[in-house]
C-alpha positions as CSV (number, residue, x, y, z in Angstrom):
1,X,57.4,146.5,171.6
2,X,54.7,144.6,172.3
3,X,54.9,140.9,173.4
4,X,53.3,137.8,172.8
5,X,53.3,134.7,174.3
6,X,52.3,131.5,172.2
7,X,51.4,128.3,173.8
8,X,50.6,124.8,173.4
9,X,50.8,121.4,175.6
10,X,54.3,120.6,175.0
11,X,55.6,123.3,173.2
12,X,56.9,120.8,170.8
13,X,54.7,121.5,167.3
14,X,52.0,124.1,166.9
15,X,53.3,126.4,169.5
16,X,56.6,126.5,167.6
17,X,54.9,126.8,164.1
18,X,52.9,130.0,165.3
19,X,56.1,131.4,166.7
20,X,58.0,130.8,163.7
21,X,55.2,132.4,161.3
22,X,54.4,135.1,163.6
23,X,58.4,135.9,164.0
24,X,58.7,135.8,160.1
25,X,55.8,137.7,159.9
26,X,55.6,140.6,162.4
27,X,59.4,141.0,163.3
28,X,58.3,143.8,165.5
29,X,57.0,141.9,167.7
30,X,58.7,140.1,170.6
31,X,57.4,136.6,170.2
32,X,58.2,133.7,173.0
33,X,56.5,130.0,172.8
34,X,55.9,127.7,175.5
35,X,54.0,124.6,177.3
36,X,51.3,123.3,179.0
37,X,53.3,120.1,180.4
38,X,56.5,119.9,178.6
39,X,60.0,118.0,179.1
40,X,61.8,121.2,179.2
41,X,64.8,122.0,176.7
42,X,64.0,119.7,174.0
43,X,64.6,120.2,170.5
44,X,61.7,120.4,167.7
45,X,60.9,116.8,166.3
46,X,61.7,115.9,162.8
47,X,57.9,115.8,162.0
48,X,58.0,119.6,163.2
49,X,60.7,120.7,161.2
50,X,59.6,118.7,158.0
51,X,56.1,121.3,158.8
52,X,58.0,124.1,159.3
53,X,60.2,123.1,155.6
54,X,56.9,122.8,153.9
55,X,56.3,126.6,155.0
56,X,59.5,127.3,154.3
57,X,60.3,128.4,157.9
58,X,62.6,126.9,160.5
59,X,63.5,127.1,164.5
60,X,66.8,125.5,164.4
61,X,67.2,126.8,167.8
62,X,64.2,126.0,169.7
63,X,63.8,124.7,172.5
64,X,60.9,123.5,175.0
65,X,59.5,124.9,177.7
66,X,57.3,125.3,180.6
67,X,55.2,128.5,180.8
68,X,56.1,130.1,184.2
69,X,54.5,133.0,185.8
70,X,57.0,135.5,184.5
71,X,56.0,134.2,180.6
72,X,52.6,135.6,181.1
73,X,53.4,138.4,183.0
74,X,55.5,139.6,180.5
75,X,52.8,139.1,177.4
76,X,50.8,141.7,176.3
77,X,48.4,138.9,174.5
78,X,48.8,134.9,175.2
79,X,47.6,132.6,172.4
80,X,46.5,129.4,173.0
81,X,45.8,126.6,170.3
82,X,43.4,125.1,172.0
83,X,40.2,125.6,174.6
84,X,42.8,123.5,176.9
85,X,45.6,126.0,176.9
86,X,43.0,128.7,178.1
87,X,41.4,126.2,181.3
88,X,45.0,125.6,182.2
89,X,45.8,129.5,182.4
90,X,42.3,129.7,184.1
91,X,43.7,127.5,186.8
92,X,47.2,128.1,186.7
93,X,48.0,131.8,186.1
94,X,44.3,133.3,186.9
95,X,46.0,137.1,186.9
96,X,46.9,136.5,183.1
97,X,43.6,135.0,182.1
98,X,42.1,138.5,180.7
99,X,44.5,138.0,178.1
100,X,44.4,134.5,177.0
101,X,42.7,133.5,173.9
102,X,42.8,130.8,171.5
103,X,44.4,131.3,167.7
104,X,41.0,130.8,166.4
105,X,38.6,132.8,168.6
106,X,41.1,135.9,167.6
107,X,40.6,135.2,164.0
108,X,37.3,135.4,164.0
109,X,37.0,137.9,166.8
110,X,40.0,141.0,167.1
111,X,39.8,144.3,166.2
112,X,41.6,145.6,163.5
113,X,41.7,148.9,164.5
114,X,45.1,149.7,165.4
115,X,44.2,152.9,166.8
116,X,43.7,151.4,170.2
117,X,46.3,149.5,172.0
118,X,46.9,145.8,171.7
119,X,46.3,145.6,175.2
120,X,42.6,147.7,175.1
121,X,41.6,145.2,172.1
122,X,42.7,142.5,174.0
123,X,40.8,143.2,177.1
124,X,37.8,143.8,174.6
125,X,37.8,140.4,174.2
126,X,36.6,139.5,177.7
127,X,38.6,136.6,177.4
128,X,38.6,135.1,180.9
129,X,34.8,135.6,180.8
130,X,34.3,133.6,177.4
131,X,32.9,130.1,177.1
132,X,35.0,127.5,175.1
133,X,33.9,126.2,172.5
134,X,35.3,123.1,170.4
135,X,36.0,124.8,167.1
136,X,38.9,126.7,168.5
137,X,40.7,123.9,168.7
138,X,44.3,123.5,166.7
139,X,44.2,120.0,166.7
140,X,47.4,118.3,167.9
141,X,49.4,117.0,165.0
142,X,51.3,114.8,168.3
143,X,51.5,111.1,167.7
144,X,50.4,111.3,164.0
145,X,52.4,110.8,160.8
146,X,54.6,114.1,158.8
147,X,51.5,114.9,156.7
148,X,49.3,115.5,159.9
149,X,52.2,118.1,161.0
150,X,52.3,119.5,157.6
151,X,48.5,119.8,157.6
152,X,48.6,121.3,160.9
153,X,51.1,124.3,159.9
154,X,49.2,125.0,156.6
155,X,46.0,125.3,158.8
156,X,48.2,127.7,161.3
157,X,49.6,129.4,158.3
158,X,46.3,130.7,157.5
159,X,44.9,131.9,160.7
160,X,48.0,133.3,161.4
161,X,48.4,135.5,158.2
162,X,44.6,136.5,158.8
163,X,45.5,137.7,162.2
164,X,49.0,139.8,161.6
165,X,47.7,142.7,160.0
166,X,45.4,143.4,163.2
167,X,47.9,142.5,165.7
């Protein structure tokens, strides 16, 4: 089974959206969500969960937490929803930055060919090697009002249903 490791700052919103859709959506895969900086074991905020409703998805038992080295390790593919995420693995967890990759920048850019292994496409991507750009950014619904979560897991909803059937 392959595994992939979501993350975001503080695991809080649009780590826990892509989790949720990518869980609903590709049940085969072993799916775990994490943070940047996070106040480990927290529960998702009502804001989230009135996303998450909108989508008609839930994580009634999420909670927050820090990536550790064992989070990465573990992942066969890391996705980041921002250039941010991917700088912090750079410096944080350098062995796991060949596959680390923002949400965006694997729309756009993964093979569908299922032929060859998750891993081999993701090392295709020469992901530690790439140069961040701003439109891979997820922005951070954090601090705004419901509608800018519900924007935000529309937005996710889309990229992630584009990327599922090449995963």
């Amino acid at each position: 089974m392959s595994s992939i490791l979501v993350i975001c700052t503080g695991n809080a919103a649009r780590s826990v959206m892509v989790g949720a859709i990518l869980n609903d959506r590709r049940p085969d895969l072993n799916v775990v969500t994490a943070g940047t900086l996070t106040m480990d074991g927290q529960p998702i905020s009502w804001r989230t969960r009135e996303a998450l409703k909108r989508i008609e998805l839930n994580a009634p038992n999420h909670r927050s937490k820090q990536m550790q080295q064992h989070h990465g390790d573990d992942a066969h593919l890391i996705i980041a929803l921002a250039p941010e995420h991917v700088e912090w693995v750079r410096r944080n967890h350098p062995h796991v930055a060949h596959k680390t990759v923002t949400l965006k920048r694997l729309v756009k850019h993964f093979s569908p060919d299922r032929t060859i292994s998750l891993a081999e496409r993701v090392n295709a991507l020469a992901a530690h090697d790439v140069e961040l750009e701003p439109w891979e950014e997820v922005v951070d619904p954090g601090g705004g009002e419901v509608e800018d979560f519900i924007n935000c897991a529309i937005e996710v909803v889309q990229l992630c249903d584009e990327l599922c059937p090449r995963l």
